[in-house]
N, C-alpha and C positions, 0 to 999 in steps of 0.2 A: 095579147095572148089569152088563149082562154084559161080560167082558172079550172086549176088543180081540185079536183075533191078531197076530202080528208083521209077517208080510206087509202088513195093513192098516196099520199103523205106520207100516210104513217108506214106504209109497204117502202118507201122509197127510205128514208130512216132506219127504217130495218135492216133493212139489203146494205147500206151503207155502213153499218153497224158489224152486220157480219164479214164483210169485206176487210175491214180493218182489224179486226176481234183477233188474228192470228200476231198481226203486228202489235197491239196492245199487249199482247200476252208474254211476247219478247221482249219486251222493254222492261219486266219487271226485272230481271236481273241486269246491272247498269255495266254497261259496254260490252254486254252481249251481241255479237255477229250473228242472222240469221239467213242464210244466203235462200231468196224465197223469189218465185217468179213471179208471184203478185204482190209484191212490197211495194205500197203506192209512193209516188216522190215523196223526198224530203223524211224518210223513215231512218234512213241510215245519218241523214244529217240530226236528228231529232238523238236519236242513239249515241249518237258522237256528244252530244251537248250534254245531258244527262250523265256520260262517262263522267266527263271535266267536272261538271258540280259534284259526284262523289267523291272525286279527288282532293275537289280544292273549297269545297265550302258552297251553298246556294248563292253570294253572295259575291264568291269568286275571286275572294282574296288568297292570301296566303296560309290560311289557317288549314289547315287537314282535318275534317270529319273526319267521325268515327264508319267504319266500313260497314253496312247493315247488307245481307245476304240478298236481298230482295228493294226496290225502290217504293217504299211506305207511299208514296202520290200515286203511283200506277196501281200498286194492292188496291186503293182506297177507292179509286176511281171503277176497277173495274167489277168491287161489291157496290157502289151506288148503281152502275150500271145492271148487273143482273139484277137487284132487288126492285128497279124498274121495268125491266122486262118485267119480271115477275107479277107485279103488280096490275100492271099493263093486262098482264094474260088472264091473270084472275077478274077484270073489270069485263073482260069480252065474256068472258065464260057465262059471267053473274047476267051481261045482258041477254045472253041468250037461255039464258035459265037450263045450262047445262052442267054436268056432274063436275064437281069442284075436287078433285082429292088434296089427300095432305100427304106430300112429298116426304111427307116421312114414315108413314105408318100404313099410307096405301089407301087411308079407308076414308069415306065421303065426309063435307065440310058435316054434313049433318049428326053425324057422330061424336062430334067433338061438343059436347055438352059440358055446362057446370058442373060439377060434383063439389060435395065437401074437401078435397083436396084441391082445389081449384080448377080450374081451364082444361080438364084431361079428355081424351076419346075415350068413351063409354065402350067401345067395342075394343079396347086395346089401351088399360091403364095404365102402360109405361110410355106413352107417347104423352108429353105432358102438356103440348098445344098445336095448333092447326099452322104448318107450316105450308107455305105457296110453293108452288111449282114453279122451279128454275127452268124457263123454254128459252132455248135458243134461240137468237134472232131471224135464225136463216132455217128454222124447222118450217115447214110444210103448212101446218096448220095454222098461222097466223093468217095465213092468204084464205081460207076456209072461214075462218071468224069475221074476218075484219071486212061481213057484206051489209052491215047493218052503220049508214052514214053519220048517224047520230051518235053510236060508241062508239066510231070512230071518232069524233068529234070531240068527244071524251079524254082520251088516250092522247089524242094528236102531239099534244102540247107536252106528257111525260116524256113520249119516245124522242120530238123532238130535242129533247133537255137531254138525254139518253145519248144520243149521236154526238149532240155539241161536246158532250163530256168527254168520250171517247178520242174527238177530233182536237180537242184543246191538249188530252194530256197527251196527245201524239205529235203536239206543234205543227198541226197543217189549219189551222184554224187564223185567217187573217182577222181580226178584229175593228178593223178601220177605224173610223175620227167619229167620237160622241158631236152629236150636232145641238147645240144647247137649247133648243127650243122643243116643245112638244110636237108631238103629229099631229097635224089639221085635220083629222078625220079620226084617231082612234083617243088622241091624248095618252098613249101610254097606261090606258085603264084594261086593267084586269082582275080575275077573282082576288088574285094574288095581292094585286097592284090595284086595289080599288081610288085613290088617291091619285094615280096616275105616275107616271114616270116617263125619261128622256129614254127613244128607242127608236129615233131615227143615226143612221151611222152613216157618212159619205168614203168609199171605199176606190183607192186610186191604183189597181192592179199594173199602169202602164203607164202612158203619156195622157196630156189631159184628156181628149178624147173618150176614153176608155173608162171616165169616172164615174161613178152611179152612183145614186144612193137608196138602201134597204131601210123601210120598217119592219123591225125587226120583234114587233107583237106581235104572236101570232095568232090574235083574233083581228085583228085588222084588216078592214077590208073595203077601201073605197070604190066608190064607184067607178065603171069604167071610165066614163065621161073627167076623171080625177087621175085612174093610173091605168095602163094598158098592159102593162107587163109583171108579168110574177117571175120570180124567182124560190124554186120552192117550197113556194105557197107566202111565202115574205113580196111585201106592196115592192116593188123597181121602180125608180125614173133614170132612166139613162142618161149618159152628155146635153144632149141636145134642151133635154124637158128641165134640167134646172134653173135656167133663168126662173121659167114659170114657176115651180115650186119653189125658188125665194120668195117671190110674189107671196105666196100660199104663207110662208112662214114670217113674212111681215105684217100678214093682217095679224096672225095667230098672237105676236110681240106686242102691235098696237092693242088689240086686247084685253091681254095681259095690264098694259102699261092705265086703259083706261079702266080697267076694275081695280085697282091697287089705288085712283086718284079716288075713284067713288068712297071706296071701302077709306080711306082719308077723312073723306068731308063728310062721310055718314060718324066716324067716330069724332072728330070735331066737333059736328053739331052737334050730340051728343053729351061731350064732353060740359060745352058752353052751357046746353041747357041744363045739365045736372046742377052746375056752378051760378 
């Protein structure tokens, strides 16, 4: 398949984001019924579950929580979420070196100078610091911004953090089988993850057949000649290709297993020779 650009990515995340954003919003209050004609599967089941834990505890025993007006994991989830957007939108803005305001006072990032009183807009001293613009996922002007590949590229990775958060605290989010070896191609390195980390997941939606497995870095990006299929913008090898991708992840073990002997007999000799 051919790959995904980022730009598209991040527009697909988006849309997915807004799609759901109505049904996120209903679940803050737990066993609320909202009878909606684009309530994606599994919403009403998701809503059902959530009820039972305000009832009976997270934990699901007998004990009776205290009743809270609003579900505190859906609140929290849905200010991570906008303060991403948010952020998101102010990173396009900066790269296109277009006017910044502050969602609270109106007036441009450049106004909001030091003073002795600290952090304030010099054009409006009760605004005490430069607040970002909350843009909705599904506003217009994302698709306007997001032509420049490289800040896309940027972003990609907040929005997609953005979507999964969304899609986790709404339980349509399958998570499949951590696969305990590294990726043969990315090692689970990122800015974040300079060290590396386990981010391949084998995911069994049906009968065997139907199994695949995702790297789920999303700067990952093998060669064709290595994986043919995206998902996403996430590396696929469907049923068929995992023989071969054990292959891949047995050299990756043997490896491992012979830098861990080296890294042995370098400290050994070492050792000896010190003594």
């Amino acid at each position: 398949m051919q790959k995904v650009a980022a730009a598209d990515r991040c527009l697909e995340s988006l849309r997915t984001i807004h799609q759901l954003w109505p049904s996120l919003l209903a679940v803050r209050q737990p066993g609320l019924v909202v009878h909606a004609g684009n309530v994606p599967p599994g919403i009403e089941q998701a809503r059902a579950l959530r009820a039972e834990r305000a009832e009976t505890g997270s934990a699901g025993g007998d004990i009776r929580s205290l009743t809270a007006p609003c579900d505190l994991a859906v609140v929290m989830a849905i200010e991570t979420v906008e303060l991403a957007l948010a952020v998101a939108y102010d990173q396009l803005l900066a790269a296109q070196d277009l006017p910044r305001t502050c969602s609270r006072c109106r007036h441009d990032l450049g106004a909001h100078v030091r003073t002795s009183n600290g952090n304030r807009c010099s054009a409006c001293w009760r605004c005490e610091s430069f607040r970002l613009q909350r843009m909705d996922a599904g506003h217009p002007s994302w698709e306007r911004l997001l032509v420049d590949e490289r800040a896309a590229a940027r972003i990609e990775f907040r929005l997609a953090t953005a979507r999964r958060k969304v899609e986790e605290t709404l339980d349509l989010v399958e998570s499949g089988y951590l696969i305990m070896v590294p990726c043969p191609w990315c090692h689970g390195i990122t800015e974040a993850m300079p060290g590396g980390s386990l981010t391949l997941r084998a995911f069994t939606p049906g009968e065997a057949p139907k199994t695949y497995v995702l790297c789920l870095n999303p700067v990952c990006d093998p060669p064709s000649s290595a994986c043919g299929y995206r998902y996403e913008g996430h590396p696929l090898w469907p049923y068929e290709e995992l023989d071969w991708l054990s292959r891949q992840l047995d050299v990756v073990v043997d490896a491992g297993v012979e830098k861990k002997r080296l890294m042995r007999e370098r400290a050994n000799g070492a050792a000896t020779g010190h003594h």
